[in-house]
C-alpha positions as CSV (number, residue, x, y, z in Angstrom):
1,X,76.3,97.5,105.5
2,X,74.8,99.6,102.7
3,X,71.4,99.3,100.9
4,X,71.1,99.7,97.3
5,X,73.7,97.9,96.3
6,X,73.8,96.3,93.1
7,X,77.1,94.4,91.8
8,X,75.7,92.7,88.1
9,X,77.4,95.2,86.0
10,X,77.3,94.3,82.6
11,X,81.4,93.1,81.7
12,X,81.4,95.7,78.7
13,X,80.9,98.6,81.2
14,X,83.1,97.3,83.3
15,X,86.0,97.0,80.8
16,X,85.2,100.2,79.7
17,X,85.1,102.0,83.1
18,X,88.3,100.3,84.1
19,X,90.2,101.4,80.5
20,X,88.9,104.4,80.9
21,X,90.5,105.0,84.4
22,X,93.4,103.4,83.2
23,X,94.0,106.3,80.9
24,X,93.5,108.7,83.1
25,X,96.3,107.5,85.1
26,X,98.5,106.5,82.5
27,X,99.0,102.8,84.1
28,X,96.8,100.1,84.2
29,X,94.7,99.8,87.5
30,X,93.2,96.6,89.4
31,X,89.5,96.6,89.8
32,X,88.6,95.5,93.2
33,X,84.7,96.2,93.5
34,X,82.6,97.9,91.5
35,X,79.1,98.1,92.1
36,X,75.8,101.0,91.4
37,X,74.4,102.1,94.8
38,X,70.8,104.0,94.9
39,X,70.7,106.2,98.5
40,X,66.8,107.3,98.8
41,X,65.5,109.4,102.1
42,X,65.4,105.9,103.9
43,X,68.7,104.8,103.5
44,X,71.0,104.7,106.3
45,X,74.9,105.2,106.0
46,X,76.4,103.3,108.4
47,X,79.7,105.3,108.1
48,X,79.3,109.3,107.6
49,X,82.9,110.6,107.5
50,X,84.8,107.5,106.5
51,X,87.5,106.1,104.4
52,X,88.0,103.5,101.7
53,X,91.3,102.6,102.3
54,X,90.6,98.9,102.7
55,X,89.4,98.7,99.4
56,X,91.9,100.0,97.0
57,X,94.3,103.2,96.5
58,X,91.2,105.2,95.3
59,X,87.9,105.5,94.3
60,X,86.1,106.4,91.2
61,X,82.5,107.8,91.5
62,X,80.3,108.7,88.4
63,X,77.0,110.4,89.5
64,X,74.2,108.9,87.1
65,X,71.6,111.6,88.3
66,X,70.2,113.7,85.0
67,X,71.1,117.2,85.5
68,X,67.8,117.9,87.0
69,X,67.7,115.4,89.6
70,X,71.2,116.1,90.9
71,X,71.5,117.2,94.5
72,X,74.5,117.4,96.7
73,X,77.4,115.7,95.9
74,X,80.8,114.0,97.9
75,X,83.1,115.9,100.1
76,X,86.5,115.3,101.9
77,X,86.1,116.4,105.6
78,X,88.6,117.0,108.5
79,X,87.9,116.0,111.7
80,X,87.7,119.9,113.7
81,X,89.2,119.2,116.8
82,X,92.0,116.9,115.6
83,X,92.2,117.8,111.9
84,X,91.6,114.2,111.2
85,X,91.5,114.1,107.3
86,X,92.9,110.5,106.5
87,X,92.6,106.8,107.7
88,X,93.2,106.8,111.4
89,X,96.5,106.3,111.7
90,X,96.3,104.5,115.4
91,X,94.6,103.5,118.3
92,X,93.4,106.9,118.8
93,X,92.5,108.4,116.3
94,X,90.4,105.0,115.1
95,X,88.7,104.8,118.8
96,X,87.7,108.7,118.2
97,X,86.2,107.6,114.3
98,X,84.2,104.7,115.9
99,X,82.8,107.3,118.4
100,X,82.4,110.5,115.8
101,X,82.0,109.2,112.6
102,X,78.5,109.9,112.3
103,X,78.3,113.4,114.2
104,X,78.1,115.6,111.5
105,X,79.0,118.5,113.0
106,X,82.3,116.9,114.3
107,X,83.4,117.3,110.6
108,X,84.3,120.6,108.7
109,X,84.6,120.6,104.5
110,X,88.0,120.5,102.9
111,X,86.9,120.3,99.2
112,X,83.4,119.5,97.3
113,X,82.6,118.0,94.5
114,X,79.1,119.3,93.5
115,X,76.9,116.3,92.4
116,X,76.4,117.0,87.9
117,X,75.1,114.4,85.5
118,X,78.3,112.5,84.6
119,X,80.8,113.9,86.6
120,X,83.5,111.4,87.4
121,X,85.0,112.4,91.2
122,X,88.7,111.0,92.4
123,X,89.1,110.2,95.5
124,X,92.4,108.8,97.6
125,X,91.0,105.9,99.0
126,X,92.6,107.2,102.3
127,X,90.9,110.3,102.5
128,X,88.1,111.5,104.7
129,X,84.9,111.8,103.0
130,X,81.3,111.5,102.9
131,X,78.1,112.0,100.4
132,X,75.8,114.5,100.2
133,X,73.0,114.7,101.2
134,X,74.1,112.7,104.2
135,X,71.4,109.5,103.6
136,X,70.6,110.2,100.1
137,X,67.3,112.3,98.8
138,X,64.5,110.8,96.8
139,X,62.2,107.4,97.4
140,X,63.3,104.8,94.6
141,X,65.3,104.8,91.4
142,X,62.9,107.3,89.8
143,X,64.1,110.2,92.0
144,X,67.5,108.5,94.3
145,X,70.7,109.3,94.2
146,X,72.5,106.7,91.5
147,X,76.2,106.4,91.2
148,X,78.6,104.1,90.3
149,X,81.4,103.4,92.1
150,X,85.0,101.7,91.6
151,X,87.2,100.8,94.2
152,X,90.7,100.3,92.3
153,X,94.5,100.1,93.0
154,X,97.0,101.8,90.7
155,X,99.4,98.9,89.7
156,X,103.1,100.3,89.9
């Protein structure tokens, strides 16, 4: 669904990534996918205000910007009308998702994380969230938006 994907991460970063969130939780965690994503002008996110709930307890983002290519960052958002913050928790609130998730001004900011060279951001995988700017900003991998993301599951 998204462009700019890239999945060869080299196994030492990945070890080291996955110890390092380890620590930070003071359990081990289970890696399910880890991958770099580049978002340029072009790119189009198929989901807006979404979840990641199918892919782990949280997520772990790393902006890779340098400081002076940084723009925008992630926020959690609540759905105005129903206050719709999490995964959809039935029918409902899943059909009105499908039909909103990408109306931006359906959606109202909880909390932002602002986007800074190596700033690790948390997320509950349940939450509602999105990146900023919505799309991405630059052309290529010269001027993109570069992160590094880790969908995980803290083992109990």
């Amino acid at each position: 669904f998204y462009s700019g994907i890239a999945i060869e991460i080299e196994n030492r970063l990945q070890a080291e990534y996955v110890y390092k969130l380890s620590q930070l939780f003071g359990r081990e965690i289970t890696p399910n996918y880890m991958f770099f994503r580049l978002s340029t002008v072009d790119s189009v996110a198929p989901y807006q205000a979404h979840t990641d709930a199918i892919m782990g307890t949280h997520a772990a983002i790393v902006y890779l910007n340098a400081a002076d290519m940084c723009q925008g960052g992630t926020e959690l958002v609540r759905h105005i009308e129903t206050g719709m913050d999490r995964n959809p928790k039935d029918e409902e609130e899943l059909a009105l998702w499908e039909r909103e998730q990408n109306t931006a001004d359906k959606w109202e900011r909880v909390e932002f994380a602002e986007m800074k060279e190596n700033r690790l951001v948390l997320i509950d995988a349940a939450d509602m969230h999105r990146s900023l700017p919505i799309g991405g900003y630059g052309h290529d991998i010269t001027d993109g938006r570069i992160v590094l993301t880790c969908f995980f599951s803290v083992n109990p």
